[in-house]
Z-matrix of the N, CA and C atoms (Angstrom, degrees):
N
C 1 1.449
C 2 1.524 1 108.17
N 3 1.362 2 114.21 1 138.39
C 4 1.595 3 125.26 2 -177.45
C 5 1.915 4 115.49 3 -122.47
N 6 0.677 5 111.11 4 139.08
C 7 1.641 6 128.81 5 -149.79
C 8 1.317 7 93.99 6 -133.26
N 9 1.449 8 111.42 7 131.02
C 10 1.735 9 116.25 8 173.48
C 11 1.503 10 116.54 9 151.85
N 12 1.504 11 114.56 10 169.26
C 13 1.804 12 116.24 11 -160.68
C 14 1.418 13 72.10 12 -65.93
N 15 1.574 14 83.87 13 169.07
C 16 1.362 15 118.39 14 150.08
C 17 1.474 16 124.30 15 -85.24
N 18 1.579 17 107.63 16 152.36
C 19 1.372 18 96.97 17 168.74
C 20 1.617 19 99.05 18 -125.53
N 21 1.377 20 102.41 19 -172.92
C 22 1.054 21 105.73 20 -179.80
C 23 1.926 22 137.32 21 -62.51
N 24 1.918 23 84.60 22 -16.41
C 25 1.453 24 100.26 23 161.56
C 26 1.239 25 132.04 24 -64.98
N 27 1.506 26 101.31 25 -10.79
C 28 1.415 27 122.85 26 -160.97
C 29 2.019 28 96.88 27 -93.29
N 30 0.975 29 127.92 28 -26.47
C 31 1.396 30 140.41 29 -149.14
C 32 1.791 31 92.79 30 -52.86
N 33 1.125 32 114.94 31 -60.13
C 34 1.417 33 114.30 32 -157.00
C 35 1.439 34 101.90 33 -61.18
N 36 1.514 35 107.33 34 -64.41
C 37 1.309 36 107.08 35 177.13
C 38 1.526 37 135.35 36 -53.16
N 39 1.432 38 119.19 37 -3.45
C 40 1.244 39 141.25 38 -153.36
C 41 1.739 40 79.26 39 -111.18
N 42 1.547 41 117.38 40 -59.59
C 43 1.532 42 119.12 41 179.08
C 44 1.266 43 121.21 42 -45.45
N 45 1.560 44 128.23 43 -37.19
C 46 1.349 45 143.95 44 -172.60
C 47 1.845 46 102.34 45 -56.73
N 48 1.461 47 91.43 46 -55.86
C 49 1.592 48 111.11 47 -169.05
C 50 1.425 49 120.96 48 -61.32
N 51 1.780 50 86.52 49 -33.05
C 52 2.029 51 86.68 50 176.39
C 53 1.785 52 107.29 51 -95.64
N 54 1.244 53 103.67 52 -3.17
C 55 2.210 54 107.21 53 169.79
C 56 1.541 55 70.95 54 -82.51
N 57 1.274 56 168.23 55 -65.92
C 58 1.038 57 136.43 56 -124.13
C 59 1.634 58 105.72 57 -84.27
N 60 1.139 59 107.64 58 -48.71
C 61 1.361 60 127.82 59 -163.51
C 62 1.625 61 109.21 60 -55.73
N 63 1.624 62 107.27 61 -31.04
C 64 1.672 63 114.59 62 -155.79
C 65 1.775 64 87.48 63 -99.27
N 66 1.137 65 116.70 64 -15.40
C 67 1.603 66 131.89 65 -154.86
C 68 1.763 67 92.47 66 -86.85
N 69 1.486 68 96.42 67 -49.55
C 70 1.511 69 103.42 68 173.03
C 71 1.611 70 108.83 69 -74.79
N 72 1.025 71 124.29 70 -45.82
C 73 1.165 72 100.94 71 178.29
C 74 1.553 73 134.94 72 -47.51
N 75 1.618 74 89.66 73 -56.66
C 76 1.802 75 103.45 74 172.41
C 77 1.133 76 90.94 75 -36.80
N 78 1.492 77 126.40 76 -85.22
C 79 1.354 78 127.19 77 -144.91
C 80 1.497 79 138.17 78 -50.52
N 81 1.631 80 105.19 79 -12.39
C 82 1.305 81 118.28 80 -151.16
C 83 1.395 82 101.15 81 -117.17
N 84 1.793 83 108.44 82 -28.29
C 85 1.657 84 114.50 83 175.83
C 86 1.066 85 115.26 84 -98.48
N 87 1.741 86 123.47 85 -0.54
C 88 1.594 87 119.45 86 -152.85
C 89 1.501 88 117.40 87 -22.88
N 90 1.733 89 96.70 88 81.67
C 91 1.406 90 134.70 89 173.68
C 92 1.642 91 88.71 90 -105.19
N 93 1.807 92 106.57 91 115.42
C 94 1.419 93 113.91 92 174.60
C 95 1.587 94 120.80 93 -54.27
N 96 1.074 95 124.54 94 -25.92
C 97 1.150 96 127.68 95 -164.14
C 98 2.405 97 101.51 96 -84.23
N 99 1.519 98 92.05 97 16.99
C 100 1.390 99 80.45 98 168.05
C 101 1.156 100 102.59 99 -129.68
N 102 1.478 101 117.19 100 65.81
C 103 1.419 102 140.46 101 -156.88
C 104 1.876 103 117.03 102 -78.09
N 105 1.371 104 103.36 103 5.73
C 106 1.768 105 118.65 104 167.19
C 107 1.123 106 111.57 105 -42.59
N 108 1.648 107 128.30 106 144.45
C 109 1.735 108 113.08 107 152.52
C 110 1.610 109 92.00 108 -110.31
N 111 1.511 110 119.94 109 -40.60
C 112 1.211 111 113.43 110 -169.65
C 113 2.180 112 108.79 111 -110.24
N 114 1.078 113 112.18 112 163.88
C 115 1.046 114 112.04 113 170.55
C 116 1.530 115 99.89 114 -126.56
N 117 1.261 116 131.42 115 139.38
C 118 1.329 117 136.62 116 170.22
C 119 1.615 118 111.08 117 -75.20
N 120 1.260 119 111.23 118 113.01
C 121 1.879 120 100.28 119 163.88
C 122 1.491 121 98.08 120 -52.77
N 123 1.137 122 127.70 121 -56.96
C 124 1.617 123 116.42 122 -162.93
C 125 1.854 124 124.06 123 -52.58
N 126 1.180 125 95.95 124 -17.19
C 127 1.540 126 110.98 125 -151.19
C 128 1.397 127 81.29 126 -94.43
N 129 1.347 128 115.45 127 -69.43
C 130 1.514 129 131.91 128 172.45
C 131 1.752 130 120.25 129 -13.54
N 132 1.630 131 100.91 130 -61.08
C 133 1.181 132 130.35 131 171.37
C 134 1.427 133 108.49 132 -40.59
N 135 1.383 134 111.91 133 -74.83
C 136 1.319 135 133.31 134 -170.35
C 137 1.832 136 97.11 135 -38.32
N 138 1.943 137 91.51 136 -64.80
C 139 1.536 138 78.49 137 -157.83
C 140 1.502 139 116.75 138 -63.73
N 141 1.316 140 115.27 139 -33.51
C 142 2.203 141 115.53 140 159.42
C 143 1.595 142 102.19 141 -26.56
N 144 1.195 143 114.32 142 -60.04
C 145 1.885 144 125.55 143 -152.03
C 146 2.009 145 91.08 144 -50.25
N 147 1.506 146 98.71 145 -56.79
C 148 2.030 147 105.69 146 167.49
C 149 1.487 148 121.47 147 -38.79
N 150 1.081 149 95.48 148 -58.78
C 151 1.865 150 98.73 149 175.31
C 152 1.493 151 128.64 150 -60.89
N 153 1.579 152 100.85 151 -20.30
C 154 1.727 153 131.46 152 171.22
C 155 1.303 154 117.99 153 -60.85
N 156 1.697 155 86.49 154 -54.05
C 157 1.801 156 107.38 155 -156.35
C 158 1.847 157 96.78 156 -82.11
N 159 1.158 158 120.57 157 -51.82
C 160 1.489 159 135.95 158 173.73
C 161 1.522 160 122.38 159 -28.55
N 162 1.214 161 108.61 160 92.83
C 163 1.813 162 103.75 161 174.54
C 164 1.671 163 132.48 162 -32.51
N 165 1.880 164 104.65 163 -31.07
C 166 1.122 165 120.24 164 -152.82
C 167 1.718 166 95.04 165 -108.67
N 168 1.692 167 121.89 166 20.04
C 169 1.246 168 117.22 167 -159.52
C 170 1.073 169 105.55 168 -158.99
N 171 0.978 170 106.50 169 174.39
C 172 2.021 171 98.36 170 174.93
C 173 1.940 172 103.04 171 171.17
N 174 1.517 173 99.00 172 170.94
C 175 1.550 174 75.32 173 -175.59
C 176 1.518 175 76.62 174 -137.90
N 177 1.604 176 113.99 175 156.14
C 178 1.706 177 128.50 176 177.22
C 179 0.845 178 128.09 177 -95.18
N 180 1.595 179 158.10 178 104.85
C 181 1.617 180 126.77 179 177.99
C 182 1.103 181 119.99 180 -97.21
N 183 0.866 182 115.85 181 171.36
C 184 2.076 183 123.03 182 149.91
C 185 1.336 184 94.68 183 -107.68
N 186 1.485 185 103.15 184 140.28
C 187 1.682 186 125.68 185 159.25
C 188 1.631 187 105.61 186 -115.06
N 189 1.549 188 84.48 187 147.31
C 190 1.726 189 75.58 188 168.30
C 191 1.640 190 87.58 189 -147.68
N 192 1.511 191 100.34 190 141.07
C 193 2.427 192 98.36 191 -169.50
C 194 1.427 193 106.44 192 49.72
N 195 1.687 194 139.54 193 22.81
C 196 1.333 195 128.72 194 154.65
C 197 1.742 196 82.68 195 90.93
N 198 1.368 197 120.61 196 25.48
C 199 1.605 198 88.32 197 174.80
C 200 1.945 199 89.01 198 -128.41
N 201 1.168 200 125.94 199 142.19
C 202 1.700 201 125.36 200 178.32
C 203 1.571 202 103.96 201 -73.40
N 204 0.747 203 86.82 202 133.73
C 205 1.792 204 121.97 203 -171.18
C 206 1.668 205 112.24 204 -109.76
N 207 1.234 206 112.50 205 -24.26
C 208 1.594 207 113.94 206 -152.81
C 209 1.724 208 103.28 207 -178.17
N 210 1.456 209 138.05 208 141.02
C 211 0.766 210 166.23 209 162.93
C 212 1.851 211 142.23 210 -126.06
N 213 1.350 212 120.95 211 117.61
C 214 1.565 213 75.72 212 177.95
C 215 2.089 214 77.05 213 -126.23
N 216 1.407 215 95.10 214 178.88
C 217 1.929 216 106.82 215 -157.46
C 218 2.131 217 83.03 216 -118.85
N 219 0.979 218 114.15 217 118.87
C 220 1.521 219 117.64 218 -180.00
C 221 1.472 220 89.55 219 -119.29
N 222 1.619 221 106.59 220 145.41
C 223 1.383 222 106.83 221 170.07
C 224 1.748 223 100.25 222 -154.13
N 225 1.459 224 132.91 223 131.44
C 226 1.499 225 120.30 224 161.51
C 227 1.235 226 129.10 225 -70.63
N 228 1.387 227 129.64 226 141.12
C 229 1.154 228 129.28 227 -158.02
C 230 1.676 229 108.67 228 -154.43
N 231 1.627 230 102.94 229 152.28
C 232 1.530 231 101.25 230 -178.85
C 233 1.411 232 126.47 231 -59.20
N 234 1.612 233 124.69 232 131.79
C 235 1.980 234 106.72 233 176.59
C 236 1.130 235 105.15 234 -69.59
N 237 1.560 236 87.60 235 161.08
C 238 1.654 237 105.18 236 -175.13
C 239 1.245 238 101.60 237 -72.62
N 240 1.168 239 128.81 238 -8.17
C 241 1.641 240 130.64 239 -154.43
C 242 1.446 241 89.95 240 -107.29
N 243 1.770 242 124.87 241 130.07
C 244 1.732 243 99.67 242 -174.87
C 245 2.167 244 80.07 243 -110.26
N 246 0.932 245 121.53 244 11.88
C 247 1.342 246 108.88 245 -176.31
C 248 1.916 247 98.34 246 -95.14
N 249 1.354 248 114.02 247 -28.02
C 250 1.177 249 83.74 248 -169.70
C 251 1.698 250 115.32 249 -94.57
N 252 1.472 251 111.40 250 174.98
C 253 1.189 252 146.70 251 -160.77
C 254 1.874 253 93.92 252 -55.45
N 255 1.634 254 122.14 253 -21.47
C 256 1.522 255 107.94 254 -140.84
C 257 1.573 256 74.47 255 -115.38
N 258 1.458 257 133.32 256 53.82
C 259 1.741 258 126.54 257 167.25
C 260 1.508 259 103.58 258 -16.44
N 261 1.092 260 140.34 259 -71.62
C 262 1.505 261 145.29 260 -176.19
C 263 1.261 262 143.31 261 -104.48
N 264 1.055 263 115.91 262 120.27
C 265 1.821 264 123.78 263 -144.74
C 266 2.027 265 103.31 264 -107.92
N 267 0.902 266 113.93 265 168.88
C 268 1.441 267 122.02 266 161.56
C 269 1.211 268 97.24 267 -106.03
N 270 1.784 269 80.53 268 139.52
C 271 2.119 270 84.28 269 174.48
C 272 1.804 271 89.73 270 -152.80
N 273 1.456 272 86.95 271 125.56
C 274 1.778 273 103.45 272 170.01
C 275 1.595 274 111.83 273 -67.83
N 276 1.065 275 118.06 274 110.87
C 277 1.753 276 102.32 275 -176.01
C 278 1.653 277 105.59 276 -103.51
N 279 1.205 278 125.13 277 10.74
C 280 1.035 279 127.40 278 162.64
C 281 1.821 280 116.80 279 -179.29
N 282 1.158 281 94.60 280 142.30
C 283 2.115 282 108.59 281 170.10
C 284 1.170 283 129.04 282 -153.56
N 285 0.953 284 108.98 283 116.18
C 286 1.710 285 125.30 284 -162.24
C 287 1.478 286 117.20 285 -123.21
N 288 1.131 287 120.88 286 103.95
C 289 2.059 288 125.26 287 164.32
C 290 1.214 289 95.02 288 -88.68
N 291 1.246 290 105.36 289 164.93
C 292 1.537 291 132.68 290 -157.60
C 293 1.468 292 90.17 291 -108.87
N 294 1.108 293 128.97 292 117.22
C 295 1.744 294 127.42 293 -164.78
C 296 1.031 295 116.50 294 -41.78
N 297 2.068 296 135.45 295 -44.95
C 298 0.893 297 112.15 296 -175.67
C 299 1.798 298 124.12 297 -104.11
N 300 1.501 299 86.65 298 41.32
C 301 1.574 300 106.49 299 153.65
C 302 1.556 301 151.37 300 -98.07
N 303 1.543 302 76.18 301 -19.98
C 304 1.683 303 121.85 302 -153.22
C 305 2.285 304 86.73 303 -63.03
N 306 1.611 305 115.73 304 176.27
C 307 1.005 306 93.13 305 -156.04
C 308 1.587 307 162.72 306 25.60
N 309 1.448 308 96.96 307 38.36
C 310 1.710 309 112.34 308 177.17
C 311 1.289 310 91.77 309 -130.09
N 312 1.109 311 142.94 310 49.41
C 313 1.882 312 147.63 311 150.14
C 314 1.714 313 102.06 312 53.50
N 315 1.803 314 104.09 313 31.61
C 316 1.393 315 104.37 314 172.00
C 317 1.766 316 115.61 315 -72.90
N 318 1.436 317 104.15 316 -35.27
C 319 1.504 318 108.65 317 170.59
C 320 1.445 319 115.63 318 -83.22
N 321 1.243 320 133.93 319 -24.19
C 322 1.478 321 119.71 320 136.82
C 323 1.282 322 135.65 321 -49.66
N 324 1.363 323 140.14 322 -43.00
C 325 1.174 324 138.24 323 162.39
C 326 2.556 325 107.34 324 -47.78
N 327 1.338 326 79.77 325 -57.25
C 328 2.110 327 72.48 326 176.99
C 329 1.279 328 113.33 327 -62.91
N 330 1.528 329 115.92 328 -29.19
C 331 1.703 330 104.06 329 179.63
C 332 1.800 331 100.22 330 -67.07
N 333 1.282 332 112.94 331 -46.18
C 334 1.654 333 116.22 332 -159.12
C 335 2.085 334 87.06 333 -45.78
N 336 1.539 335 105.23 334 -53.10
C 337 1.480 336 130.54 335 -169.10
C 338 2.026 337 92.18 336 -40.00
N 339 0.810 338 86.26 337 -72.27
C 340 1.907 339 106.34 338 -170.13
C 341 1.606 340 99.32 339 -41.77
N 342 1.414 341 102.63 340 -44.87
C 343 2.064 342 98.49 341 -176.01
C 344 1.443 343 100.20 342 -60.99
N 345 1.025 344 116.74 343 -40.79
C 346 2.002 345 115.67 344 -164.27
C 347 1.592 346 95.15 345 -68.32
N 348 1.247 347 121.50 346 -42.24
C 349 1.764 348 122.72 347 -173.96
C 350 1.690 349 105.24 348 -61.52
N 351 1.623 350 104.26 349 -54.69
C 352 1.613 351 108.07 350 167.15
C 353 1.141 352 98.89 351 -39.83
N 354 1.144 353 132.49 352 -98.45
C 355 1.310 354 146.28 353 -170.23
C 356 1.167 355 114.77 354 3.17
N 357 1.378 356 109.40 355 -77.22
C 358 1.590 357 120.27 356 173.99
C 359 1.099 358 131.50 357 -63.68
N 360 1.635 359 119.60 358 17.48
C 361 1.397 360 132.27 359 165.63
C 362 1.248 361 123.04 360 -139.24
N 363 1.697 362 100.66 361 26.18
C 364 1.310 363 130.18 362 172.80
C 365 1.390 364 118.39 363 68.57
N 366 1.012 365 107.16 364 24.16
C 367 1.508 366 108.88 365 -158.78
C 368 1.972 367 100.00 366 -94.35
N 369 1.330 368 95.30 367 133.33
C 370 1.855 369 81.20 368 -169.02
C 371 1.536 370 90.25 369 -115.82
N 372 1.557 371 132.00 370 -19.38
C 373 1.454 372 105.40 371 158.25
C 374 1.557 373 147.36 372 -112.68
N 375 1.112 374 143.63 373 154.51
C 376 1.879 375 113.70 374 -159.21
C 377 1.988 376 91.63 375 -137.18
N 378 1.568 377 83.38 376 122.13
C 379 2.017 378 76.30 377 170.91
C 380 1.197 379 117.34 378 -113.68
N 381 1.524 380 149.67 379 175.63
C 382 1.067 381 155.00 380 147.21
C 383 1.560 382 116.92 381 -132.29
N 384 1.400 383 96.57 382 169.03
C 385 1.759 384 117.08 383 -164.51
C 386 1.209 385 100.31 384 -116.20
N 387 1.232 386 152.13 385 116.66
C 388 1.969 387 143.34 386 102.84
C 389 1.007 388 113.78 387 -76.57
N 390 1.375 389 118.55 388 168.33
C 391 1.290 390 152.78 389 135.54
C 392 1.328 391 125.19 390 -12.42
N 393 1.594 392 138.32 391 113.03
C 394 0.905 393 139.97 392 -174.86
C 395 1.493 394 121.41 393 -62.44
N 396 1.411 395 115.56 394 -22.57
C 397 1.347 396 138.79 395 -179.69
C 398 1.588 397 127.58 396 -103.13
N 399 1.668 398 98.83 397 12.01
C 400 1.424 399 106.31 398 -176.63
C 401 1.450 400 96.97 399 -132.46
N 402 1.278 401 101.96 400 113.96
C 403 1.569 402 123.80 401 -138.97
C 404 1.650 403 93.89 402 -88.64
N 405 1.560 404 118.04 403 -38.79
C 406 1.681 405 145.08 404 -161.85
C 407 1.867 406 78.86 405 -58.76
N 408 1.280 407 95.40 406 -79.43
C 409 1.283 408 102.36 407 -173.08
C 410 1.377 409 142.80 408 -20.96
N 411 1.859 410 87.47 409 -59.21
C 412 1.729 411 105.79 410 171.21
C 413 1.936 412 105.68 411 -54.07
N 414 1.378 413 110.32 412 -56.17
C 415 1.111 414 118.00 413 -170.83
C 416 1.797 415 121.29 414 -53.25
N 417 1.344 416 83.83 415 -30.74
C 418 2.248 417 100.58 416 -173.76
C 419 1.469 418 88.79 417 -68.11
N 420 1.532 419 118.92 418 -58.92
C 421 1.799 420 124.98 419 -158.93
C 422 1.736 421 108.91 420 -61.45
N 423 1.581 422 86.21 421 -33.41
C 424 1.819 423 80.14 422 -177.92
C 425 1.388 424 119.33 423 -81.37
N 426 1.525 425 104.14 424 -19.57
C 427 1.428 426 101.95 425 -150.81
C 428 1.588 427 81.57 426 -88.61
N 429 1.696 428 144.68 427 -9.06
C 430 1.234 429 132.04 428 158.01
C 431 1.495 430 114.66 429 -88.33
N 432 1.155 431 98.64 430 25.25
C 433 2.058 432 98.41 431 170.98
C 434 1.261 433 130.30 432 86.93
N 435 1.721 434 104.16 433 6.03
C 436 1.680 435 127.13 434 153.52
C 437 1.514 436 105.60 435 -40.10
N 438 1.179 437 132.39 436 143.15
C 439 1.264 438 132.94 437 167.81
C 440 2.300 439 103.86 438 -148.69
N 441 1.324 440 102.60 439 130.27
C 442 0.955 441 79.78 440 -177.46
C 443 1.696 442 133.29 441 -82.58
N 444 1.054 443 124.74 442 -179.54
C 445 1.787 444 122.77 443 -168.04
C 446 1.366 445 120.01 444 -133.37
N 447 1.040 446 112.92 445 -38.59
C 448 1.150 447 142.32 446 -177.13
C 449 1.418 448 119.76 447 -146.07
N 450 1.872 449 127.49 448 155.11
C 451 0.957 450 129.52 449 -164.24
C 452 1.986 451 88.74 450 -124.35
N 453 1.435 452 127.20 451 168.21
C 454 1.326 453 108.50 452 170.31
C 455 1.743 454 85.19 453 -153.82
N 456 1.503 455 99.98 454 140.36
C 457 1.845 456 105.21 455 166.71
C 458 1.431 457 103.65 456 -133.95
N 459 1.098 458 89.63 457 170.97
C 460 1.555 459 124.26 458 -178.65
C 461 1.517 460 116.37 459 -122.56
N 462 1.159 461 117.24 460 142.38
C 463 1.878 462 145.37 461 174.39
C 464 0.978 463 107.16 462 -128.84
N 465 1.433 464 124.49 463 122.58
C 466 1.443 465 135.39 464 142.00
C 467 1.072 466 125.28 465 -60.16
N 468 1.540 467 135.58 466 106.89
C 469 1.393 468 144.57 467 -168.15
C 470 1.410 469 116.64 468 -91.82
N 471 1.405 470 123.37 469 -2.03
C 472 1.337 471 140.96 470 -170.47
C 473 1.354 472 108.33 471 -87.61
């Protein structure tokens, strides 16, 4: 198994992984508000190529035989908090194993990956978002020292 940024060679295959990831999501929460039928590879692409090109971002994979297996999408971003001291936070905006990878400490190895990138942009805290109902998840984030802080909802006003 191989661990490391992405480059831009990486884009398509990096795109596949996050249609997979958003594909599972829709499907698994049919929570309306993931109201897609199609996802564009091209569009997809593009937006990976941003997270590539971006100083403040970057995206990770796992390879395993030269083929991506796993990804996670890191990007810095403003705290929600404007009083405190930490203006800019790490925030995972997405991580995805390829199911029949999933439990082999492949998404532990990119988080360990993601602290050293924080790191080097001084960033001393990193948050992420799932699903309240995707249990794998809750359990993967905590069991690397996720703790939660806050809760956040949504209303449809329409």
């Amino acid at each position: 198994m191989n661990y490391r940024k992405a480059t831009l060679n990486d884009a398509a295959g990096a795109a596949v992984l996050f249609r997979e990831l958003a594909f599972h999501i829709k499907n698994s929460s049919k929570d309306p508000y993931w109201d897609f039928e199609e996802m564009p590879l091209n569009m997809t692409e593009q937006v990976i190529k941003g997270y590539i090109e971006n100083e403040e971002s970057c995206i990770l994979v796992a390879e395993d035989n030269d083929k991506l297996i796993g990804m996670m999408i890191l990007e810095v971003i403003p705290c929600h908090m404007p009083l405190s001291s930490h203006q800019r936070i790490g925030y995972i905006a997405a991580g995805y194993i390829k199911e029949e990878y999933r439990r082999q400490g492949v998404m532990k190895k990119l988080e360990e990956l993601s602290n050293e990138f924080f790191r080097g942009l001084s960033i001393k805290y990193v948050e992420v978002n799932y699903l309240p109902e995707n249990k794998g998840a809750k359990e993967a984030w905590n069991g690397m020292g996720y703790q939660c802080f806050r809760e956040q909802a949504r209303k449809c006003i329409d």
